[in-house]
C-alpha positions as CSV (number, residue, x, y, z in Angstrom):
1,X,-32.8,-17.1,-12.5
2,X,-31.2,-17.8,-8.9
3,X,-28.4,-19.5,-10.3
4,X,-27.7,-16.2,-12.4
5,X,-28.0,-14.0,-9.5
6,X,-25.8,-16.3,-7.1
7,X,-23.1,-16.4,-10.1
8,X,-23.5,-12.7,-10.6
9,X,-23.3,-12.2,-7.0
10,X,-20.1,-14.1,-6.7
11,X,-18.0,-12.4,-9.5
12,X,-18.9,-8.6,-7.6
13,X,-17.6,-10.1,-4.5
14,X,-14.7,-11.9,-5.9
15,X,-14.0,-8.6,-8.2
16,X,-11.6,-5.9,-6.7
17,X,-10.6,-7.1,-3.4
18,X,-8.1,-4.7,-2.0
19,X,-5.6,-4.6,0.9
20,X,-8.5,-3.3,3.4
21,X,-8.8,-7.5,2.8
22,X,-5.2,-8.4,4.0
23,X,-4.1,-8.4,7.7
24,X,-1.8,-5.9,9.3
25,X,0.8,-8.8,9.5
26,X,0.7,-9.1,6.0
27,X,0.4,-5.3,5.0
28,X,3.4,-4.8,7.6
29,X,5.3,-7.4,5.8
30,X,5.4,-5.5,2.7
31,X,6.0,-2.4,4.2
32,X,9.2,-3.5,6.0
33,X,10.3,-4.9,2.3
34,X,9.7,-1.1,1.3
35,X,11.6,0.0,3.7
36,X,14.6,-2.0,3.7
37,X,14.9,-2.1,-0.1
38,X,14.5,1.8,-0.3
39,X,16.9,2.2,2.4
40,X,15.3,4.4,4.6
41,X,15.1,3.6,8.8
42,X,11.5,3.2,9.5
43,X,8.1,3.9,8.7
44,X,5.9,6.9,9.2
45,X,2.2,5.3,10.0
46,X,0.1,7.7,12.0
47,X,-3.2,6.7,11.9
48,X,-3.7,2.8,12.1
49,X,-2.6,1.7,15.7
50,X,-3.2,-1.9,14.0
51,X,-0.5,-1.8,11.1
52,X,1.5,0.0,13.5
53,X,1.3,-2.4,15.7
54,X,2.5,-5.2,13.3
55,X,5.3,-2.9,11.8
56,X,6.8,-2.5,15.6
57,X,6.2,-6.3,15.9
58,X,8.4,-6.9,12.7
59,X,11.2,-5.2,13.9
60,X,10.1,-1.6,11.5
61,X,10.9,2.1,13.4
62,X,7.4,3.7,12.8
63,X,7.4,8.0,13.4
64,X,5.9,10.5,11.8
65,X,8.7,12.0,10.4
66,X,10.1,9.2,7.8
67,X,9.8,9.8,3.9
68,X,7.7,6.7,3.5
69,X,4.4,7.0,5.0
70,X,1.0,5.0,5.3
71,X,-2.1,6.5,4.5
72,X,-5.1,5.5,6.1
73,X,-7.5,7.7,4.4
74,X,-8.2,9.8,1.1
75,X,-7.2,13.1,3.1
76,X,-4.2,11.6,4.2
77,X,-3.3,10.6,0.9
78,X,-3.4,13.7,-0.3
79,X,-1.7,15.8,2.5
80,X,1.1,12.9,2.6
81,X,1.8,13.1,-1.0
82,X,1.7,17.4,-0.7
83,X,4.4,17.2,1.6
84,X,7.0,15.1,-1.0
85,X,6.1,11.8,0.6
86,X,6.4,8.0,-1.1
87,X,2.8,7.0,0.0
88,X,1.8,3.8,0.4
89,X,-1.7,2.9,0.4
90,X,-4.2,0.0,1.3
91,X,-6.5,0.5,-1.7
92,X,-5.9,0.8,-5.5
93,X,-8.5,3.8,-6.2
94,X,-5.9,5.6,-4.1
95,X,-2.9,5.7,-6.4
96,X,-4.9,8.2,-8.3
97,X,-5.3,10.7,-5.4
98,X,-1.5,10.7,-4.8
99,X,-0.5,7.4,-3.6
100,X,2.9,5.9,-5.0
101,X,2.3,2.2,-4.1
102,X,-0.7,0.2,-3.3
103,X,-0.4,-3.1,-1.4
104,X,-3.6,-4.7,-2.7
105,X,-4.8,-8.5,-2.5
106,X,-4.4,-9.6,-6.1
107,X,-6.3,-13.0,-6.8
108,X,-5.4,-14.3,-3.4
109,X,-1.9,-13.1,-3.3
110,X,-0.6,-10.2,-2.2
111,X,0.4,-7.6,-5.0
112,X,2.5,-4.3,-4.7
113,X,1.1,-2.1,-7.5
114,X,3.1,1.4,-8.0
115,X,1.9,4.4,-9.9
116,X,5.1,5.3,-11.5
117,X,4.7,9.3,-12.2
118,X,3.4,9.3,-8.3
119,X,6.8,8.0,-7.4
120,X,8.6,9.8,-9.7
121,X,7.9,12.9,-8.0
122,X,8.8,11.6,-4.5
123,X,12.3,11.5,-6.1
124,X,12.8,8.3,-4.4
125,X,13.5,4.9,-6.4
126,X,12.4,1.9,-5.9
127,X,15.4,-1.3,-6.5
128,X,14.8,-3.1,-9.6
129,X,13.7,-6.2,-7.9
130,X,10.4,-4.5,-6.7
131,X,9.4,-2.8,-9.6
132,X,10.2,-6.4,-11.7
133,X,7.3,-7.7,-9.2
134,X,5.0,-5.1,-9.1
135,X,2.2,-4.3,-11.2
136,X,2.4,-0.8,-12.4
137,X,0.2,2.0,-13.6
């Protein structure tokens, strides 16, 4: 019986991790691959001094006023994605409330997953080489 519960306990926690699991180094990575394939100058990340932070680090111009945008919560996602934004979120459930891509930890690895009719309506684009890589929805 404990082996079950131990086994059972393991696949919930190994089920589902999401980017709230990678490090702002590695989110801000990601981002700045975003950026410079979209072509746009910089980042708009208002609300997580930490991925800020890492974006600056990288070399990324963060300000609010940039068409890509970071959203750090459910509300955000949602006002961000009102205003014609390509969102980017940290979790998948996200995608759903607006977000265009989701940098998520997939198995270990990194993953950028991109809900396509959310990033249609940013009428942005995304380079061929991204979306080839991406998991999509």
């Amino acid at each position: 019986m404990r082996r079950i519960y131990i086994s059972a306990v393991a696949f919930l926690l190994s089920f589902g991790l999401f980017a709230e699991d990678l490090t702002p180094e590695v989110q801000a990575k990601f981002v700045k691959t975003l950026v410079s394939a979209t072509g746009q100058f910089g980042f708009a990340c208002n609300n997580d001094p930490n991925l800020k932070k890492s974006l600056e680090a990288a070399g990324v111009s963060v300000s609010p006023g940039f068409k890509l945008a970071w959203a750090a919560t459910e509300d955000e996602v949602k006002k961000l994605k009102a205003d014609g934004r390509l969102v980017v979120v940290p979790k998948l459930a996200w995608l759903k409330l607006g977000g265009s891509v989701a940098i998520v930890d997939d198995g270990g690895k990194p993953q950028f997953v991109i809900h396509m009719a959310n990033l249609k309506t940013t009428g942005m684009t995304l380079p061929d080489a991204i979306v080839k890589i991406a998991k999509k929805i």
